[in-house]
N, C-alpha and C positions, 0 to 999 in steps of 0.2 A: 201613337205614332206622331213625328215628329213633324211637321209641313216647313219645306224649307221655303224662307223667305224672299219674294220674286217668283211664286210658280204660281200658274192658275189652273186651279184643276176647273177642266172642262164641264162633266158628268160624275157624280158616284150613285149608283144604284141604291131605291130605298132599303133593299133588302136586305145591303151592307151593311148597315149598321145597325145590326142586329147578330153581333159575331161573338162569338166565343173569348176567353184570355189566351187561350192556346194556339189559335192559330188565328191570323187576320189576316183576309183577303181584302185589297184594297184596289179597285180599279180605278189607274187613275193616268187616263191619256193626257197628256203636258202640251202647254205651251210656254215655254222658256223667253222671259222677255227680259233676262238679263243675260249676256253672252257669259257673262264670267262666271253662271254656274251651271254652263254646262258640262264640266265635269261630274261634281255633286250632284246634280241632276239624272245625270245617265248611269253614277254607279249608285246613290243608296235610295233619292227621292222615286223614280219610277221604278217602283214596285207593286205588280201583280198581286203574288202571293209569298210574305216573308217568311223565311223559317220558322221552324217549330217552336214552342217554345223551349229553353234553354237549352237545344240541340247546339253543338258545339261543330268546331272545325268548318266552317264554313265556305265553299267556296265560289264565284262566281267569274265566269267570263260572258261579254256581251259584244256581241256583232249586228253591223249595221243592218248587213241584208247577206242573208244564208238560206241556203235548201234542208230540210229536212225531210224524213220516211217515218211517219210514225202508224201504230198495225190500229185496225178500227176493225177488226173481225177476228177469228181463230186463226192461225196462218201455221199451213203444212204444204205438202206438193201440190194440191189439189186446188187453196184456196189461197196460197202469198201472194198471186196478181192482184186478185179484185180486194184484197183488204190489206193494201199499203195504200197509205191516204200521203200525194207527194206535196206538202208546202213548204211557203217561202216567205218573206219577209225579216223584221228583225228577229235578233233573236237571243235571246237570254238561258244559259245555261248554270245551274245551280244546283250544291250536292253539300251534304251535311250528314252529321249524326245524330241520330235520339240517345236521348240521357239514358243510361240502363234502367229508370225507373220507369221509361216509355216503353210499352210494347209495343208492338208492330200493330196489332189489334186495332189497340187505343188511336194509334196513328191514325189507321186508315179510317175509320169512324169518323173523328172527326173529322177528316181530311173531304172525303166523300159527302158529309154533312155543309161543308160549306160550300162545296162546289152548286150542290145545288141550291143552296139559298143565296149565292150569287149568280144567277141567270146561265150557270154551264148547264150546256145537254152533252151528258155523257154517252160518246161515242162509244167506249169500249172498256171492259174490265175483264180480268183473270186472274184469278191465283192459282198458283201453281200447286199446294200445297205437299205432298213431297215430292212429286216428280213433275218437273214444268212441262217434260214432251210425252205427260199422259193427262196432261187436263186443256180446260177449255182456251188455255193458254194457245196450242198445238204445239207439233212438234219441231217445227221451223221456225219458231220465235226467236231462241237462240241466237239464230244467224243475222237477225235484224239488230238486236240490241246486244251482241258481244263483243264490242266493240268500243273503246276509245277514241271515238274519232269527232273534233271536231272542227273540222274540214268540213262535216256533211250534217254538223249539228249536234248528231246525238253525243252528248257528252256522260256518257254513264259505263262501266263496268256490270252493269248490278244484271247479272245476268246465270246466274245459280242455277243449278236443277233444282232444288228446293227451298222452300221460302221466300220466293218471289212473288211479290205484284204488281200486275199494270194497271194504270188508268189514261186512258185517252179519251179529251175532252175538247170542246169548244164553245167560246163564246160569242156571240151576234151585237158588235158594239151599235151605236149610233148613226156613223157614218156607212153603215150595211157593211163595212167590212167585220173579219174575225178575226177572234184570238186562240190558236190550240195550245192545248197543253200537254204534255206526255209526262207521264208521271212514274218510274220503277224504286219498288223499295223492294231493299233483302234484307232481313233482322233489322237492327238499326241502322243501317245505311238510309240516304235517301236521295236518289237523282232526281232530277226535274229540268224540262224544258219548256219553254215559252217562244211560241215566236206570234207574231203581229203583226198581219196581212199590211203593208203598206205600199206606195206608188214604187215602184221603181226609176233610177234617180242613172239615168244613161250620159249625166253629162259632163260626171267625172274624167271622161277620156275624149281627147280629140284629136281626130288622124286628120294630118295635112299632104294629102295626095297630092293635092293640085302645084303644090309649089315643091316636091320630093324633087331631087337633080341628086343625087349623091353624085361625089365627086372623089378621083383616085387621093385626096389627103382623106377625108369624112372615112374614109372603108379602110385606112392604114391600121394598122396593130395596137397592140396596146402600148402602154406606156411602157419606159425601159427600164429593166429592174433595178433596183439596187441593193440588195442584199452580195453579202462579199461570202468568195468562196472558201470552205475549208481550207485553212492554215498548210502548204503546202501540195496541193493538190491539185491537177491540171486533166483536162480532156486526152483521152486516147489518141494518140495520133492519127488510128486506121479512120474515125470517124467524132465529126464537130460536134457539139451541144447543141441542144434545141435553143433557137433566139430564143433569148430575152431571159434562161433557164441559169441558175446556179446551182453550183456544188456544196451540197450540203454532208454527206459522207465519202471520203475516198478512204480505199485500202490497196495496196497491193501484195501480192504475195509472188515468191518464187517458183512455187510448184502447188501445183491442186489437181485431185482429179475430182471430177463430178460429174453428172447423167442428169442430162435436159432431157427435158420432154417434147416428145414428138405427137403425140395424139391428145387427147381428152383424159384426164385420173378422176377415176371415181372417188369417193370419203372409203372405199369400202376396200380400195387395193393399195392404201398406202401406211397401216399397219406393221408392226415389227413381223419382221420376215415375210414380205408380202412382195416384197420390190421385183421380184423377178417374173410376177405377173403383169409389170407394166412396160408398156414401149419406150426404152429411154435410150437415150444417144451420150455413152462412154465420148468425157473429152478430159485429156489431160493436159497441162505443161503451165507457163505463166498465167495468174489469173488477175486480171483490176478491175475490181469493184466501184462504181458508182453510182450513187443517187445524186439525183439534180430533181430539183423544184420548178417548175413550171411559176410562168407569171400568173397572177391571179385574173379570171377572166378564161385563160384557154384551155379548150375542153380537151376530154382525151380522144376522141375522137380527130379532135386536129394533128393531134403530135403523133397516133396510130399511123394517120395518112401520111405525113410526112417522114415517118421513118421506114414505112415499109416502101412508098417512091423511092427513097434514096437508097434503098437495100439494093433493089432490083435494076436501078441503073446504074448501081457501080458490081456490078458482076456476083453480088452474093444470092445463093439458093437459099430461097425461102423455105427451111425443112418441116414448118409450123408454123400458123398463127390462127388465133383463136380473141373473142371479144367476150366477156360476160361469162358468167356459171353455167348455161344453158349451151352457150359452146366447148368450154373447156371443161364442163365436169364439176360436179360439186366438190370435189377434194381436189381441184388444183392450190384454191387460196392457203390449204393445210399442208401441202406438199412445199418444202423448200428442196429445187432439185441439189443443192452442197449442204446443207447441214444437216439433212437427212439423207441423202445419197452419196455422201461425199467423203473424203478424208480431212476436209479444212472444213473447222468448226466456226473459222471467221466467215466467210462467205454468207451470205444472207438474201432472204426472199421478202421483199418491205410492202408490196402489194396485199392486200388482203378482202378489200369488199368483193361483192359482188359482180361490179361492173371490169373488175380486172382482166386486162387484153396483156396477152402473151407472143411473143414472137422470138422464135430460134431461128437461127441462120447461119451458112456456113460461107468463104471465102476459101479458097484455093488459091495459095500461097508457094513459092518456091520451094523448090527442095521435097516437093511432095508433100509438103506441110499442109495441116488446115488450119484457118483462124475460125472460132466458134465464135458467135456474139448472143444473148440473151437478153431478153427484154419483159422489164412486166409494167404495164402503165395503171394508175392508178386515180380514177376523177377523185377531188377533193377541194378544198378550199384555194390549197397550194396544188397543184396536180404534180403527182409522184411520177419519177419514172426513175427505173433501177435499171441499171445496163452494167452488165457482166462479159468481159471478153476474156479468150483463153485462146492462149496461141499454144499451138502444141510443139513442145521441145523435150530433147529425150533428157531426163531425169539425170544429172549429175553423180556417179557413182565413183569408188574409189575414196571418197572423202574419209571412209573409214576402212584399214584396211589389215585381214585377219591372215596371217603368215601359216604355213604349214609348221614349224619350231611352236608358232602360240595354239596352235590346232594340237599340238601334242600335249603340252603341257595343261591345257584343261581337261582333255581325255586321261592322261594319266591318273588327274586329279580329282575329277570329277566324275569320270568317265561320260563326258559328252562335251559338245561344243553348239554352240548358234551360230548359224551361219549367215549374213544378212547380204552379203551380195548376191546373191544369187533373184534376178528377176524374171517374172512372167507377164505375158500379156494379161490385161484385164479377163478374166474370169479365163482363162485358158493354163492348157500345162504348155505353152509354147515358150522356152526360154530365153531371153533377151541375147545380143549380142556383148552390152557391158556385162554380164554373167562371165564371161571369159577369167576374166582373174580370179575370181574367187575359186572356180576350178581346177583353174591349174594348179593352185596353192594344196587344193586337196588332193588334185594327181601324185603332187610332189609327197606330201604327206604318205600317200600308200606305198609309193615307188618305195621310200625313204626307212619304212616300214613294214615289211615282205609279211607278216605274220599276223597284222593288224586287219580284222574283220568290222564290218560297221553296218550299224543299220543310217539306211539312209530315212529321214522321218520328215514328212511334209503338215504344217501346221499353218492355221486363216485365223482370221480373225472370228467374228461371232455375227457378222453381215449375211443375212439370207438363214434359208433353211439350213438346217444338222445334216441331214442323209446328203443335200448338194454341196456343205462344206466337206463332208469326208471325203465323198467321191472327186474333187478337185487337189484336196490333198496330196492323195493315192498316186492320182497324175502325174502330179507333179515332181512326186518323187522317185516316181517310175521315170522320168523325165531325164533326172538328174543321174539316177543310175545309166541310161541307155548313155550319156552322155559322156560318162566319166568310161564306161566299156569302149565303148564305136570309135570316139576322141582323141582317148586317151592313153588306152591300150590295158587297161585294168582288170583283174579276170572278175566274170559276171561272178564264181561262186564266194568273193569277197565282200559284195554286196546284196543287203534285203530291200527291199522300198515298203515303207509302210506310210499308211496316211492316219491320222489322227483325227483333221478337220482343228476345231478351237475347243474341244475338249483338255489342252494342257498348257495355259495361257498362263504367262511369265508376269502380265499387268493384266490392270481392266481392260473391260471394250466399251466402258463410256466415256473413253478420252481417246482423239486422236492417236495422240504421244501410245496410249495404250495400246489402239489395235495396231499402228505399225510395229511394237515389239514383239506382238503375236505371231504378226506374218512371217515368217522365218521357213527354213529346214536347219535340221539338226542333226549332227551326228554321232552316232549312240554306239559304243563300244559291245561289241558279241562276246 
């Protein structure tokens, strides 16, 4: 061993040096009487007990003053109180590998061997040997040392059903205090901890009560941001940014429809073809998309309070809100209420830990309109917050439009036609008012036609269960039949209404563009 120069070693026990090549215990309390190596000092010179020999990967971290739990008796239900032994002081964590030529054996022999010829009294020992929660180990051990944590000291994984050993030790230095040691090895693995009873040192921190006045500048905000917003992009007009917040994604779109959420989603109801087990709130018409960035420093918790105040004093119904997994559900962060519930595959759900708070809300707007807004906040470095509005307006139709003359000449030719004006309410066979042209187009076609029979055919996309796509179908084209009779003046034995459901899809149903060419009725020559 190497003695750095400038260190005075206190005390080394005579018994010390009388050690092995393989492993050297060296105790050796410091006093540092050159400041400049106290680095060097604290990471290689104060060393306890070095690694093995030629055991490789080394690792080590070292804290001033930390708590540890380490087991000094068998520990199961009966006995984990009285045999966790709780110390504190500094404390040195360290973990390595034996060379394949070491076994685990050889290790702990010698390991055990020097403990006691350097002044340890071994508190406690176990092997596991094939099952650790059937030997003298117990069977609550597990729960002490499975764990990476060193917040609380133990820095080890080594925590196996089989091939595990403990050793819990301590040493009676000079100055009556002590040093413990916790020791687990699995095959060549080896963790180890050290800590070293010493003063606690309270004077790191000083609170100045007596002269505290905070004043309205000291409690003002944070600083003002300066990050610039997305390239064309601007706040909703219904409602401002959080100060001091920038726009980091905007999108808007012309039409969307999508289903927010109203209660809690489990991980377990949000599954392909599952959506129908959950409570969610059909919104359709324009939608604008925005993420903004919170300034660094404000929690989510602040920007919650402040959006859900401003909700409720400018006249919107709060329909939801929710804070954390343990309110909203473990499948909310997996749930995006538009890219999994939606027709617009742009919309997006950018919140995802744990701590994620959710708020929907509606606005009663003119014209019997509603304005829908969504929210999900998200703590982080920068704190996320996604805001989604959808004002509802009815769907622009006409832009494409299919003639009784073109209705014949695909039937002649094909013998059928799509028919894409024709609209329904969300999950209903209710049919729209802009439906109007596209049937009279096909009134004129029959009028036009005196001999021409048709199946009227109702087709969905592949959204939800088979047996509730067919049976909407059905409807629907029962729908269009009553319609084109009662309306129109057409005789009922001209037409059939059949439904299909998404069993005869013209594209895919994993693209938007696809299921809307699904959604159709069709009419099919008898």
């Amino acid at each position: 061993m190497v003695i750095s120069k400038g260190v005075l070693y206190e005390w080394i026990p005579a018994t010390i040096k009388n050690y092995s090549h393989k492993l050297i215990l060296s105790v050796i309390p410091i006093i540092l009487l050159n400041s400049g190596l106290l680095g060097a000092a604290n990471q290689s010179s104060r060393v306890l007990i070095p690694h093995y020999e030629k055991s490789k990967k080394h690792y080590e971290d070292i804290f001033d003053y930390i708590d540890l739990e380490i087991p000094v008796g068998k520990i199961d239900e009966s006995t984990s109180a009285k045999n966790i032994l709780k110390i504190e002081g500094k404390g040195v964590f360290t973990s390595y590998l034996l060379t394949d030529k070491t076994s685990q054996f050889e290790f702990l022999k010698t390991y055990r061997h020097h403990l006691e010829k350097s002044d340890f009294e071994i508190l406690f020992e176990c092997d596991s040997g094939k099952d650790i929660r059937y030997s003298n180990c117990g069977a609550e051990m597990l729960k002490l040392v499975n764990s990476r944590r060193t917040f609380r000291g133990l820095y080890s994984n080594c925590a196996d059903y089989k091939n595990t050993s403990l050793i819990s030790a301590v040493l009676t230095r000079k100055d009556k205090r002590k040093t413990y040691l916790f020791m687990c090895s699995q095959d060549n693995k080896v963790f180890q901890s050290i800590i070293e009873e010493k003063s606690f040192d309270y004077s790191r921190l000083k609170i100045n009560s007596q002269d505290y006045n905070p004043t309205k500048e000291s409690l003002s905000g944070l600083i003002e941001q300066k990050k610039q917003d997305e390239k064309n992009s601007k706040d909703h007009s219904v409602i401002s940014r959080y100060k001091g917040s920038y726009i980091r994604s905007y999108h808007v779109r012309d039409f969307v429809r999508a289903f927010l959420p109203i209660e809690a989603i489990k991980y377990s109801q949000i599954g392909i073809g599952e959506r129908e087990r959950l409570k969610l709130l059909p919104a359709s018409g324009k939608g604008t998309f925005i993420e903004y960035r919170a300034e660094d420093g404000t929690s989510q918790y602040q920007i919650e309070k402040n959006y859900l105040q401003a909700l409720k004093k400018n006249n919107f119904d709060i329909l939801y809100h929710c804070s954390g997994e343990k309110d909203c559900g473990d499948g909310m962060n997996d749930y995006s209420p538009f890219a999994r519930g939606s027709d617009d595959k742009n919309a997006w759900f950018s919140c995802r830990s744990s701590s994620t708070a959710v708020i929907t809300a509606r606005l009663k707007v003119t014209n019997n309109r509603n304005l829908y807004l969504f929210y999900c906040f998200e703590s982080a470095t920068w704190p996320r917050i996604s805001q989604t509005v959808i004002e509802e307006k009815v769907i622009q139709t006409g832009l494409v439009t299919v003639t009784a003359d073109e209705m014949k000449k695909s039937i002649e030719s094909k013998g059928k036609i799509s028919i894409y004006g024709i609209h329904f309410n969300t999950d209903s066979a209710k049919i729209k008012d802009e439906s109007k042209m596209a049937l009279s187009e096909i009134a004129k076609l029959l009028k036009s036609n005196p001999k021409l029979k048709l199946y009227v055919v109702g087709h969905t996309d592949s959204q939800g269960k088979e047996v509730y796509n067919q049976n909407l179908s059905q409807s629907r084209a029962q729908s269009v039949v009553k319609a084109l009779t009662e309306q129109y003046g057409i005789a009922k034995n001209r037409l059939l209404a059949r439904g299909v459901g998404a069993l005869v899809p013209v594209s895919t149903n994993q693209a938007n563009e696809g299921r809307q060419l699904n959604r159709r009725v069709e009419l099919v020559e008898i």
